[in-house]
KEDO-227164 format. One line per 10 residues: number of its first residue (from 1); their letters; for each residue x, y, z of C-alpha. Coordinates in steps of 0.5 Angstrom, whole numbers, plus 500, padded with zeros to 3 digits. Example, Ala and Ser with C-alpha at 12.3 -4.5 7.8 and 13.67 -1.06 7.14 Angstrom:
1> as> 525:491:516 | 527:498:514;
//
This chain:
1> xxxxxxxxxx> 365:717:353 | 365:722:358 | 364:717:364 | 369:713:359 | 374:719:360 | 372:719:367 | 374:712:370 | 380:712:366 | 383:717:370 | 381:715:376;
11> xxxxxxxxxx> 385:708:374 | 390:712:372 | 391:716:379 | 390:709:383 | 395:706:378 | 400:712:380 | 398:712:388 | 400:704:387 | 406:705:385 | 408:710:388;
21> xxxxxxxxxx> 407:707:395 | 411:701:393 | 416:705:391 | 416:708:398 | 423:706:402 | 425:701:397 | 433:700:398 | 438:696:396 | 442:696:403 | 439:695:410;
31> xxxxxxxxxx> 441:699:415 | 448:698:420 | 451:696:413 | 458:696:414 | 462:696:407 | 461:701:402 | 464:702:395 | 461:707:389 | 463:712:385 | 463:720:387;
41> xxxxxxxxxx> 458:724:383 | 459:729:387 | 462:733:393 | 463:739:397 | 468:741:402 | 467:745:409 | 472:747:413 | 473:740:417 | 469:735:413 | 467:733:405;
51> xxxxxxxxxx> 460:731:405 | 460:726:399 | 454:723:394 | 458:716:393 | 454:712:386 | 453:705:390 | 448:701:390 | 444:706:391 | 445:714:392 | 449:714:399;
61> xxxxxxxxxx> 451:721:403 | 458:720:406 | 460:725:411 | 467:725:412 | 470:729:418 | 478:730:416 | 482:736:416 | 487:733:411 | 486:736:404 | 482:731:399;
71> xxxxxxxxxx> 484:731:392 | 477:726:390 | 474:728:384 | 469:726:381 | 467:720:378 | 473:716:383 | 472:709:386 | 473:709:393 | 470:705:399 | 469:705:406;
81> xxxxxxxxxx> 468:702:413 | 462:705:416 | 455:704:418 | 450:706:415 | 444:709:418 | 437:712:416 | 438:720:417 | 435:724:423 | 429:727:422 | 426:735:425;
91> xxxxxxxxxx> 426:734:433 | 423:740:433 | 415:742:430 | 415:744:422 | 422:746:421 | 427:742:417 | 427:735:416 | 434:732:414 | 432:726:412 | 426:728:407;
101> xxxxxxxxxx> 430:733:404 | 435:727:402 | 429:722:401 | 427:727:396 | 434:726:392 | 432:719:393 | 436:718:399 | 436:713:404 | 442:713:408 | 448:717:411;
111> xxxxxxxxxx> 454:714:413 | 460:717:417 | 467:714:416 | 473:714:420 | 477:713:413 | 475:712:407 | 481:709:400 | 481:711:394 | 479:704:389 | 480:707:382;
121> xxxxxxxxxx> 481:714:379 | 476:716:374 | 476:714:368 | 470:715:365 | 470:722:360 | 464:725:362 | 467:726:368 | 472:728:365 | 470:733:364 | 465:736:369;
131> xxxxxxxxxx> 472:735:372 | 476:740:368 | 469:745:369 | 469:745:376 | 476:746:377 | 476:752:371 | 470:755:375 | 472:754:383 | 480:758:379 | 475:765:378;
141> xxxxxxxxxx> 474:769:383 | 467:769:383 | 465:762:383 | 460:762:388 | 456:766:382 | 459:761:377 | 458:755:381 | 450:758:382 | 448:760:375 | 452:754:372;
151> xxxxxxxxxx> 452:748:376 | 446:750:379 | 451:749:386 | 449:754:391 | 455:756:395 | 453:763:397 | 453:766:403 | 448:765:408 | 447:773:410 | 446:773:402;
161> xxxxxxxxxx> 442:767:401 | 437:769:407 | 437:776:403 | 435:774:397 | 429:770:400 | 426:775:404 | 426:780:397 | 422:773:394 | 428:773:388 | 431:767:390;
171> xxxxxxxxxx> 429:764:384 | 433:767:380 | 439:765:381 | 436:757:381 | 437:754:373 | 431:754:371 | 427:755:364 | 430:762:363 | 438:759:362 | 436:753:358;
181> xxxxxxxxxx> 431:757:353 | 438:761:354 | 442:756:352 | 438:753:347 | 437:760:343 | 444:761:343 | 445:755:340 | 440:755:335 | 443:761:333 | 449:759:332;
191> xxxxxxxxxx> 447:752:329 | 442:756:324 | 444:753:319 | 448:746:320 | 442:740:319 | 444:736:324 | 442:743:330 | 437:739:333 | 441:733:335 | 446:738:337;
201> xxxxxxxxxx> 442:741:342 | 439:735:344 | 446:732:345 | 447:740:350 | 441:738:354 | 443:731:355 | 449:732:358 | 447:739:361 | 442:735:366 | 448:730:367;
211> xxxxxxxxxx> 453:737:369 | 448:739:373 | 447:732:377 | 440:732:374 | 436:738:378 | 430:737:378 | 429:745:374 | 434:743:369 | 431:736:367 | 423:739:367;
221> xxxxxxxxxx> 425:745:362 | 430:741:358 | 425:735:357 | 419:741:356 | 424:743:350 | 425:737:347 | 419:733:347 | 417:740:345 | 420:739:339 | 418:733:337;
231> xxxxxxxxxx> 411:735:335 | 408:729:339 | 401:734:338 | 401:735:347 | 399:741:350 | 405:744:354 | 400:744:360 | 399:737:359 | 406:735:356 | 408:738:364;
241> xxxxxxxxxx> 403:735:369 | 405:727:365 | 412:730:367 | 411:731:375 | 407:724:374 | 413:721:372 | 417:725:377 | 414:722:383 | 413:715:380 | 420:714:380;
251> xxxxxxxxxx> 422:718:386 | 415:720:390 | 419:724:396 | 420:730:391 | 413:732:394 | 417:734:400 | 422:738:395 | 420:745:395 | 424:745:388 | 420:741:386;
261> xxxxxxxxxx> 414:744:388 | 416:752:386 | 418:749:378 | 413:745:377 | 407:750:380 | 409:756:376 | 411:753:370 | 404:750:370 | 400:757:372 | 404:761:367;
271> xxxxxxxxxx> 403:757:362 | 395:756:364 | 394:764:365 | 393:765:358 | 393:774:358 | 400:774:360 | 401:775:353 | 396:781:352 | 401:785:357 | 405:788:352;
281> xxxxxxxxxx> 409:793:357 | 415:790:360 | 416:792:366 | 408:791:367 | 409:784:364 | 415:782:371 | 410:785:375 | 404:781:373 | 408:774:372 | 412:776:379;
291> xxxxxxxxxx> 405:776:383 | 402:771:380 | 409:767:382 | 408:770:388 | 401:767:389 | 401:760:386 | 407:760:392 | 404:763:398 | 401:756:401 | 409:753:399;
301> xxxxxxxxxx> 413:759:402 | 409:759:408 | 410:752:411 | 417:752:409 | 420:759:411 | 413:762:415 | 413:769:412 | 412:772:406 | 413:778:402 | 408:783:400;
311> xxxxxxxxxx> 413:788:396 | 416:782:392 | 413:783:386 | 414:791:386 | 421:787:388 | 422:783:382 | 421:789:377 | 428:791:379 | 432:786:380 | 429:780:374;
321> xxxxxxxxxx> 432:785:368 | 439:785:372 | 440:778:373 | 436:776:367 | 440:781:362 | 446:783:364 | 448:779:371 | 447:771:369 | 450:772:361 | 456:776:363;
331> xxxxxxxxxx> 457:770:368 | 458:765:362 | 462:771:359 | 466:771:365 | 467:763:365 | 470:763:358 | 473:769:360 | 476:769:367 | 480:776:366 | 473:779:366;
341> xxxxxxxxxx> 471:777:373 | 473:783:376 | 467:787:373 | 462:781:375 | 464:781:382 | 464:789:383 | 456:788:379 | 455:782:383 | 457:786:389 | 452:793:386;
351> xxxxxxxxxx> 447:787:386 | 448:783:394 | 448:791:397 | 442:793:394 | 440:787:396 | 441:787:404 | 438:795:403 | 431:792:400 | 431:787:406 | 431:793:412;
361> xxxxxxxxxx> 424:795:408 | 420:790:413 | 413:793:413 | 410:788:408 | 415:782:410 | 410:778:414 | 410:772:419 | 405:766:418 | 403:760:422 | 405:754:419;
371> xxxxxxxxxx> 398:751:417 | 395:745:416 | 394:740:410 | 386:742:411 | 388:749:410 | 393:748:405 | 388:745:400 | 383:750:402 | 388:756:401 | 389:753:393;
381> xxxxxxxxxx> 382:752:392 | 382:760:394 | 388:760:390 | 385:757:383 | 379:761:384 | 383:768:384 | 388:766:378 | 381:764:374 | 378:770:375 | 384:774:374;
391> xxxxxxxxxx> 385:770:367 | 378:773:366 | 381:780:365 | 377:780:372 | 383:783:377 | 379:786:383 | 379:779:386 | 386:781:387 | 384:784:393 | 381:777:395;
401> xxxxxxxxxx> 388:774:396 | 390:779:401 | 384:778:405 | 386:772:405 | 393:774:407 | 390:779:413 | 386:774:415 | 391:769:416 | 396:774:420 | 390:776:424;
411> xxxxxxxxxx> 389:769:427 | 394:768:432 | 392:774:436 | 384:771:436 | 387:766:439 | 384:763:446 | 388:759:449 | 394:757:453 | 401:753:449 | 407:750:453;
421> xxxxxxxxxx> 412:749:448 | 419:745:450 | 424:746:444 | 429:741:444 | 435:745:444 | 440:739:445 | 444:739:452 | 439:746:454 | 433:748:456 | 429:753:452;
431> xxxxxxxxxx> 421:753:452 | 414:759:451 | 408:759:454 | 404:762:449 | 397:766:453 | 391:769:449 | 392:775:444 | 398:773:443 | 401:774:449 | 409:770:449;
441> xxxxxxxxxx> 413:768:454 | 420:764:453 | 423:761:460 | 431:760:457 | 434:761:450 | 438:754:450 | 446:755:448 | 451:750:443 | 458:753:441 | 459:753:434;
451> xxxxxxxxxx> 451:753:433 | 446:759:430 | 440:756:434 | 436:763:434 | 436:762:426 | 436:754:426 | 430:753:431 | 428:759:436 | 427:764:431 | 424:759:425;
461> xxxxxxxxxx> 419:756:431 | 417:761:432 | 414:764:426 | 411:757:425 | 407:758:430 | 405:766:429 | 409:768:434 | 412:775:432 | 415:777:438 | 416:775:445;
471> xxxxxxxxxx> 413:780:451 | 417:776:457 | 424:774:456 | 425:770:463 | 432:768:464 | 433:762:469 | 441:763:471 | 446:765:467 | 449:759:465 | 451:758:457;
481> xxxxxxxxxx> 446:752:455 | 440:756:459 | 441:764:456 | 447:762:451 | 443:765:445 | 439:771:448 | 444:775:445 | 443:772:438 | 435:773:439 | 435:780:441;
491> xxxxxxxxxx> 438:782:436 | 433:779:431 | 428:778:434 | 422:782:437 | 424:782:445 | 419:787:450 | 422:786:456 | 428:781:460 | 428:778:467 | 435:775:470;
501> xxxxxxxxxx> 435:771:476 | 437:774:483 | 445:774:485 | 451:778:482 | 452:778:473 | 456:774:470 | 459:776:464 | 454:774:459 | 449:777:463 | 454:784:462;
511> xxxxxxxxxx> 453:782:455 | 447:783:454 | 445:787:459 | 449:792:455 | 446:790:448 | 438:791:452 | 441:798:453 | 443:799:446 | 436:797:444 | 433:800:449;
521> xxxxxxxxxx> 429:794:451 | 428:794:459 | 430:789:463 | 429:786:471 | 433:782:476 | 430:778:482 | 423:779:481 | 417:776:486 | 412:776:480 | 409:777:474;
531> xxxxxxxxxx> 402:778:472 | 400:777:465 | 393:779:464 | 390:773:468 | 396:769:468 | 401:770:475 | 408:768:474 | 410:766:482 | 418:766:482 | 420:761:488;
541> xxxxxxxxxx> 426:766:491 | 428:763:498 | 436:766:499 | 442:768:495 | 446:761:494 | 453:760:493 | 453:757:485 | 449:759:480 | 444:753:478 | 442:755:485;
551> xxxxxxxxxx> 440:762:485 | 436:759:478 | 429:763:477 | 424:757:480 | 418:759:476 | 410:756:479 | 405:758:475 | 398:757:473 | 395:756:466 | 387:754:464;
561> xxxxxxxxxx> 387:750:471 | 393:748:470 | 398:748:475 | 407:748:473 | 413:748:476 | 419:750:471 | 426:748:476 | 431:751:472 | 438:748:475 | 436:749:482;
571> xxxxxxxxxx> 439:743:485 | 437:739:492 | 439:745:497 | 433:749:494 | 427:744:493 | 429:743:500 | 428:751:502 | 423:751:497 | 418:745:501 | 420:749:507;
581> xxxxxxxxxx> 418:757:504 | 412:755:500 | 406:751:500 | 406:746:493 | 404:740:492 | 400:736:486 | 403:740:480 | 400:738:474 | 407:739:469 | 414:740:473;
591> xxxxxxxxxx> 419:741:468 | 425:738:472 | 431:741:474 | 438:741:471 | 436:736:465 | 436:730:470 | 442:731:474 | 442:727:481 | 444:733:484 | 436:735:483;
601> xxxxxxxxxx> 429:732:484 | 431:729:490 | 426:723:492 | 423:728:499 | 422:733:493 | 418:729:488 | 414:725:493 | 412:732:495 | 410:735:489 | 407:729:486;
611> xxxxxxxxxx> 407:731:479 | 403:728:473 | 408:729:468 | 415:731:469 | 419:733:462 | 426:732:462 | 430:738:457 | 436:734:455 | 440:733:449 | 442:726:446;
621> xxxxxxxxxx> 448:722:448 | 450:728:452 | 457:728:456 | 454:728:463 | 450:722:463 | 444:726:464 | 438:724:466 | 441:720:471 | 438:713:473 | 437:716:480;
631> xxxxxxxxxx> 433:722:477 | 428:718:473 | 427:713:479 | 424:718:484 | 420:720:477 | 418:714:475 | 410:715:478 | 410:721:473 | 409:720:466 | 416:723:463;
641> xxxxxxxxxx> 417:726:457 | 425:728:455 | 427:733:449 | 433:727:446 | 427:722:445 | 421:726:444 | 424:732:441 | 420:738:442 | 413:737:446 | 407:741:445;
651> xxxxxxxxxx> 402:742:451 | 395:744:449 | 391:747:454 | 384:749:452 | 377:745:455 | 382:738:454 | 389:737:456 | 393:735:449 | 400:732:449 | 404:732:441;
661> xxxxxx> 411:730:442 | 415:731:435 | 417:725:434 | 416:717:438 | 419:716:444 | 426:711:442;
//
């Protein structure tokens, strides 16, 4: 009976594998599709573009880029002639991808059209209604709170949302089974004594997902409650694990959901640890079930937000009986009440600043590296070796889990050897020379109007990578794609010293200059070298230039044997002095000057150095035309990498040289 059991379980896991790589990008259009028409199930408007989930075929995202005012609703025909594209994926190690998040929403393409028409208004009543929900609650003056506990739409302020998810209670303001045993409870109240309550609530439910578009926390919790109810003689543990193979059988790229992940994995140890009902203390019970949240969730929050809070237990303690008991009823209140909503937004207000107070205590806020999935397995075997233990009354293993997080944040100072990162920063130049004991060096911060690339990609890789602060800034010139967002990584970033170039200030410059004296941070300009431990950085000054991409800090250094040149923008008139001044010739990796243009890598330049590999930092499709053709034929004896195909490039000097590029070349 036994082995019996045994090899149908293993059937069944090999019959789920199958049928979940059969369903792996299985579409009903293909891409470069030039005609779409569906229906509008959802939409969300942002300044100057509607980003809409248009019901085809299939699911499609359409991004509209309009100013004139949109008055789509819900449930509404329309068409469009635009070509279907698959979304892009990260270009930069470990941080966001766009395409698996849509893909998780079963997903497969984006389109941007130049017009879209209106084909039929909606006629279908349940829309109808979602419609006149939506319009009741975006008339509240706390809508953002409403749209949240309500809909499940997060549409906060990132200042707040990224608070939120330092302290760890971000869960709490995302629909899960606490609102619909809320829901249901109260409905049950209500219905107690109508024979037909079941139904009626099943009813709730059912349309409760559709509201909702069916997120994944509200479909687990209100099928959990239904099947539940239906005496199928399942244990809830078992009823949930059947529920995530179901899940992943029709969408399998829910893996890559970090939603998905949270409302599963918890739900399932809190249902597995069964001395939680023992705690007969409230505020014990918050902190008991909040730390063991908080371990199960560690391996997940690490390769998707690369830092932890230690102190979101203690966190929790405070903030679960607010939202839980007074912020999200009083929310359901004011939707029914609107004339209340002033006494929401003082109580939410009261809740966001205690928020923002919270995140100022950093001392248990710590950075982790992303880890690899043999590490990530690894990590959860230790995990359910822990929370068995502690379900055994056992709770010395406790201090296990933070050896394991010591050990974790300890590892990149142990670390011995040399990295060069080459960031795709779009049309600009940022990269990182990591040395042993976590010795960090950024050569240029790259820089995008209207784009947060600290918070977007600098700070976040990062972190990724272990890296909690930065030794030496270097600052190649003073043009904005090169030195853009140091301002904006000072100020949120760990920065030790600053190096400029030589030449006057500009007033980017002055800018910062004067926010480094604010902080106290020390800054240099017109250096000869920099010793790091056993590592010298050699800058190639030659004479002041007329122009800023000449005056550029030309940096040669040597790495584990390795020999590189990072050019800046120097142009043709300072390689020339360059070959004149200094004496280089077979540089192992140039990263070449002014992203390509023809005014730089001279062919006399290029033959000179006779480099082995040359990385080209570009953005796609840029308005310069960089690389120029000329540029590429005088590296054409070199193996080329660029940031707008490659995305970033990661070299691995150790006892062999190892190249990783983020994507494959296009």
């Amino acid at each position: 009976m036994k082995k019996l059991k045994i090899v149908l379980l293993c059937s069944l896991i090999i019959r789920i594998i199958f049928i979940i790589t059969n369903n792996l990008y299985k579409t009903e259009y293909k891409e470069g599709t030039k005609y779409i028409e569906g229906i509008i199930t959802d939409y969300k408007i942002k300044e100057d573009k509607v980003d809409i989930t248009l019901k085809a075929k299939e699911k499609i995202k359409i991004i509209y880029y309009t100013k004139d005012k949109q008055d789509y609703e819900l449930g509404d025909k329309i068409g469009t002639n635009c070509e279907l594209k698959r979304p892009n994926q990260n270009t930069n190690f470990y941080l966001f991808n766009y395409q698996k998040y849509l893909l998780s929403q079963k997903i497969y393409f984006i389109c941007s059209p130049d017009k879209i028409k209106l084909l039929n208004k909606n006629k279908n009543i349940l829309y109808d209604i979602k419609n006149k929900i939506i319009n009741k609650i975006n008339q509240n003056p706390a809508k953002d709170y409403l749209n949240l506990f309500i809909l499940g739409k997060n549409n906060l302020d990132e200042k707040i949302n990224d608070s939120y998810r330092t302290n760890g209670i971000s869960h709490l303001f995302a629909i899960s089974g606490m609102h619909i045993t809320l829901f249901t409870t109260l409905l049950l109240f209500i219905l107690k004594r109508n024979k037909h309550k079941k139904l009626i609530i099943y009813s709730f439910l059912i349309f409760y997902m559709f509201l909702t578009n069916y997120l994944v926390s509200v479909l687990r919790s209100a099928l959990m409650f239904m099947l539940l109810n239906l005496n199928l003689k399942i244990k809830p543990n078992q009823l949930l694990i059947w529920l995530a193979v179901i899940f992943l059988t029709y969408n399998p790229y829910l893996i890559y959901s970090s939603g998905f992940l949270f409302s599963f994995i918890v739900s399932f140890t809190l249902i597995t640890i069964t001395n939680i009902k023992n705690i007969k203390n409230y505020l014990l019970k918050v902190l008991y079930i909040s730390f063991i949240a908080s371990i199960v969730t560690t391996p997940i929050m690490i390769n998707n937000y690369f830092h932890i809070n230690l102190l979101s237990p203690v966190i929790n303690i405070i903030f679960v009986p607010l939202i839980s008991f007074i912020i999200f009823p009083f929310s359901l209140i004011t939707f029914i009440f609107p004339k209340l909503s002033n006494i929401l937004i003082y109580m939410i207000n009261i809740i966001e600043n205690l928020s923002f107070m919270i995140e100022n205590i950093k001392i248990l806020n710590i950075t982790l590296c992303h880890i690899s999935i043999l590490i990530f397995i690894i990590y959860y075997i230790l995990i359910i070796y822990i929370l068995y233990k502690l379900n055994k009354q056992k709770f010395r293993y406790i201090i296990l889990y933070f050896i394991i997080i010591l050990l974790h944040f300890i590892y990149p100072y142990f670390k011995n050897d040399y990295n060069v990162h080459f960031l795709d920063v779009g049309q600009g130049d940022s990269l990182i020379i990591t040395l042993p004991h976590n010795q960090n060096i950024m050569i240029d911060t790259g820089g995008k109007f209207n784009s947060d690339l600290s918070k977007n990609i600098l700070i976040p890789y990062m972190m990724a990578n272990g890296i909690n602060k930065i030794d030496y800034l270097i600052l190649t010139h003073g043009d904005y794609d090169h030195m853009g967002e140091s301002s904006n990584l000072v100020n949120n970033f760990k920065v030790k010293n600053v190096i400029f170039n030589c030449g006057l200030y500009n007033d980017a410059e002055t800018k910062l200059i004067k926010i480094l004296q604010a902080k106290k941070i020390k800054y240099s300009s017109c250096i000869e070298e920099l010793n790091i431990d056993k590592v010298k950085l050699t800058f190639l000054n030659t004479r002041n230039y007329d122009n800023e991409n000449d005056n550029s800090n030309v940096i040669y250094t040597k790495l584990n044997g390795y020999k590189f040149l990072f050019m800046g923008d120097a142009g043709i008139a300072k390689e020339k002095d360059i070959l004149n001044k200094y004496q280089l010739d077979n540089i192992d990796f140039l990263k070449v000057g002014h992203h390509g243009s023809k005014t730089s890598s001279s062919k006399n330049f290029i033959d000179y150095l006779n480099p082995n590999f040359s990385i080209i930092s570009v953005g796609t499709n840029n308005r310069y035309g960089h690389p120029n053709q000329e540029a590429l034929n005088n590296l054409k004896n070199t193996k080329i990498y660029r940031t707008d195909q490659h995305g970033s490039i990661r070299l691995k000097l150790k006892n062999k040289l190892s190249i990783k590029t983020c994507r494959l070349s296009s």
